[in-house]
N, C-alpha and C positions, 0 to 999 in steps of 0.2 A: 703358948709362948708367954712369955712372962710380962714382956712390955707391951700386951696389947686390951689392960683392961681387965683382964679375972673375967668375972661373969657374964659378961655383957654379951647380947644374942651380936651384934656386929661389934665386935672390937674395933673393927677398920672406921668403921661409919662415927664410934664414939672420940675416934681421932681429928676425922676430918671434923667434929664441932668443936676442937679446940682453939682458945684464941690467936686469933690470925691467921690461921690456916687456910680460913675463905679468903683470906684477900693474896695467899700464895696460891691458892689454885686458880682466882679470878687473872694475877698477875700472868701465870703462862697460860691458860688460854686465851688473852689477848696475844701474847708473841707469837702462839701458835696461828692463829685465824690469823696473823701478820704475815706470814709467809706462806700460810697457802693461797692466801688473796692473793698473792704477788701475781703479775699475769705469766711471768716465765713459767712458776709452776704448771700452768697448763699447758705446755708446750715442749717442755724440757724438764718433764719430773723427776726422769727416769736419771735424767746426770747430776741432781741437785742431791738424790737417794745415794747415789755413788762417791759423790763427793762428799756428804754427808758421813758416809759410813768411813772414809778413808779419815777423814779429820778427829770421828768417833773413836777410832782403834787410836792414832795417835795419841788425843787425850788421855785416855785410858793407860797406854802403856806410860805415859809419864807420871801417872800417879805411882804406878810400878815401880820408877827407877829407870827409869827408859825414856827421856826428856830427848827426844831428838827432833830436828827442824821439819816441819812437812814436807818438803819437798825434799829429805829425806828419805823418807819411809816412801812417798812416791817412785824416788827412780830404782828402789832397791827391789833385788830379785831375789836374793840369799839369805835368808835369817835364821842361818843356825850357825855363824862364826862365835858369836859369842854371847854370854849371859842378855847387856841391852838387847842386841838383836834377837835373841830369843824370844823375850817379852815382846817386842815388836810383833814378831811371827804370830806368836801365840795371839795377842789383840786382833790382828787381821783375821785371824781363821774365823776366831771369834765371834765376829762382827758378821762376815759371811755365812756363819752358823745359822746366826738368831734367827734370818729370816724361814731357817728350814723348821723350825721347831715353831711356832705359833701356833697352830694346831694341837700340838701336842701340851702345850702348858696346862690348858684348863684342866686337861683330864689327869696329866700327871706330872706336875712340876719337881718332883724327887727326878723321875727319868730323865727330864731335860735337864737338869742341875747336874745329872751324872755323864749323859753326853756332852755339856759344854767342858765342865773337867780334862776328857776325855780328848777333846778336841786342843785344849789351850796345852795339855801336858804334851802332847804331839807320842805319847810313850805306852808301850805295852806293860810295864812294869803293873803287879799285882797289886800298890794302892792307887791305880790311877784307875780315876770313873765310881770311886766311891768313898762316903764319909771314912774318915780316918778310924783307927779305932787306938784304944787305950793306949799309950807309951809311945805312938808315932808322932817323929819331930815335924813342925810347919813350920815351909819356909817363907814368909810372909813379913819381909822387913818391917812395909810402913806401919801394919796394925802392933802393938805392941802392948796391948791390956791385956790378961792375964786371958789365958786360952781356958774354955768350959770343958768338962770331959766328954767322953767319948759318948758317957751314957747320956748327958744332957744333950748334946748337938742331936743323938738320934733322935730322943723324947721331943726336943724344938722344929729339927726340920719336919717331922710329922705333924706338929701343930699347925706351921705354918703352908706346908700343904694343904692341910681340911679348910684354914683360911682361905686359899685360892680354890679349891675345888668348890666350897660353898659359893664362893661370888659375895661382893659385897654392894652397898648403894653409897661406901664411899666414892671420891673423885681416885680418877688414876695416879695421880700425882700421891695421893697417903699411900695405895697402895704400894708403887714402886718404890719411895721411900721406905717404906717396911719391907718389902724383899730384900732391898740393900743392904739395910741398916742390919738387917735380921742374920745376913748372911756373909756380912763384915764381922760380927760382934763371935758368928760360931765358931768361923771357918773351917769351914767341917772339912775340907781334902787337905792335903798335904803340900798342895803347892796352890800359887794361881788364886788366891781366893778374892781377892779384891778387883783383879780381870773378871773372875763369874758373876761376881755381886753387881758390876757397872753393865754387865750385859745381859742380866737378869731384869735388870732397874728396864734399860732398853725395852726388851721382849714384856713387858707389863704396861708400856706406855705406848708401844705399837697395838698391841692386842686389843689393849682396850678401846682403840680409836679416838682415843686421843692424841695421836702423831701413828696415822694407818702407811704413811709414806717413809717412814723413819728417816724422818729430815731436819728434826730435833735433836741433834747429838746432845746429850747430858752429859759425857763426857767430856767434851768440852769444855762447857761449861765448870764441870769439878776442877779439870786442870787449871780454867782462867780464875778461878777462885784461890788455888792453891793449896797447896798442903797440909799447911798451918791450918787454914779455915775448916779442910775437910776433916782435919781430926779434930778441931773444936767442938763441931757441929756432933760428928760419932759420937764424942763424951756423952753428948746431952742426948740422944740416942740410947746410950749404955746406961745411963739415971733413968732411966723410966719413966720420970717426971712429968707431970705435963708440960712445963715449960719447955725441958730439953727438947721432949719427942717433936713439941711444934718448933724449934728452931731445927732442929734436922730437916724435918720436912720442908721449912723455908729454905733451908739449906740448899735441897733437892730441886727445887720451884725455882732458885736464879738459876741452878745449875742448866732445868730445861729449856728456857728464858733467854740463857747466854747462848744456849744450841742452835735455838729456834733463830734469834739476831745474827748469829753465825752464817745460817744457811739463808737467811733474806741478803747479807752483804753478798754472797754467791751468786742470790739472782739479781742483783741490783750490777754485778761486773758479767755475768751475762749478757743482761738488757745492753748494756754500753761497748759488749763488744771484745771486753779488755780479759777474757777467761778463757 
């Protein structure tokens, strides 16, 4: 893949020593160790996981186009009335996906990237569950840089594969920022791509045990950052730049930061009662 270095035997590893990167990784691992210290965590992980993942699809679907209130997406039971609700739908499945696929990522992050498709398209249609190919249209409002072809997305999601199948001694945090950024920039399916990318970022920052309870929604945090930021941050992403790729990645670092402080406000109106 293009933005990860050329020759270098860890491409990932030569990211995470870009400037200021360590103090984006230092930054959410303190938020992170903030909320599993919480003592609710030990007592009630399992609804902070649940509640976590519900606020996770929400963010997510409003990066979509699908800005709806939480408690919302909460009482609703139907999400196929229309387009927002669809994206809705599709965020939820999503979320409840990731946890099934953790296992499978190491071995083969192509097949989990085609399951999640699979899952968020809700559709049996013949491009759904795999990279697009040559002349098929993406429906993909917010990213709006010039789409790679058919033959690049293959050649990249394959690189970026062998990156994940080899393992890196970067931190989790460069790596999920490079699945994201990676799979924002290709959008290899035809719909859905920026719902796969935020729940790929997820399934990279679970795995790696860096947030093994996914009670870190980055999603979140992407939405409370907004729009604007999150496609500033993509540009510097798409430059290849040192500087861009380490503000991406800071990018990526409040975004887990904001998730991780998300789900401590959660245990903190547990503790008191008011949840």
């Amino acid at each position: 893949m293009s933005t990860t270095g050329g020759a270098t035997a860890d491409p990932l590893a030569a990211l995470g020593a870009l400037p200021g990167v360590a103090d984006s990784v230092e930054s959410v691992r303190k938020a992170v160790d903030r909320v599993y210290g919480h003592r609710i965590m030990r007592r009630r992980s399992n609804e902070i996981t649940s509640e976590a993942a519900l606020r996770g699809a929400r963010g997510s679907a409003a990066l979509s186009g699908a800005d709806w209130a939480l408690e919302e997406v909460r009482r609703r039971s139907d999400f196929s009335g229309d387009d927002e609700a669809r994206v809705v739908g599709a965020a939820l499945r999503l979320t409840a996906e990731a946890g099934q696929l953790l296992s499978i990522w190491r071995q083969s992050p192509l097949r989990v990237l085609a399951r999640l498709h699979l899952v968020a398209a809700a559709d049996k249609g013949d491009e759904v569950g795999r990279p697009r190919q040559q002349g098929e249209p993406v429906d993909e409002p917010l990213i709006t840089q010039p789409l790679p072809s058919a033959a690049e997305v293959s050649g990249r999601l394959e690189g970026l594969s062998e990156l994940v199948i080899a393992g890196s001694s970067a931190p989790a945090l460069v790596t999920a920022a490079v699945v994201h950024g990676e799979l924002l920039a290709l959008r290899p399916f035809v719909s859905h791509n920026g719902l796969v990318a935020r729940t790929a970022e997820r399934i990279v920052l679970v795995g790696s045990g860096l947030d093994p309870k996914s009670v870190c929604p980055a999603e979140v945090g992407h939405a409370e950052l907004g729009r604007e930021a999150y496609l500033t941050a993509f540009d510097g992403y798409l430059s290849g730049t040192a500087e861009g790729m380490a503000a991406w990645i800071a990018h990526c670092g409040k975004a887990v930061a904001l998730g991780a402080r998300e789900s401590t406000a959660v245990c903190e109106a547990l503790q008191r009662g008011a949840a």
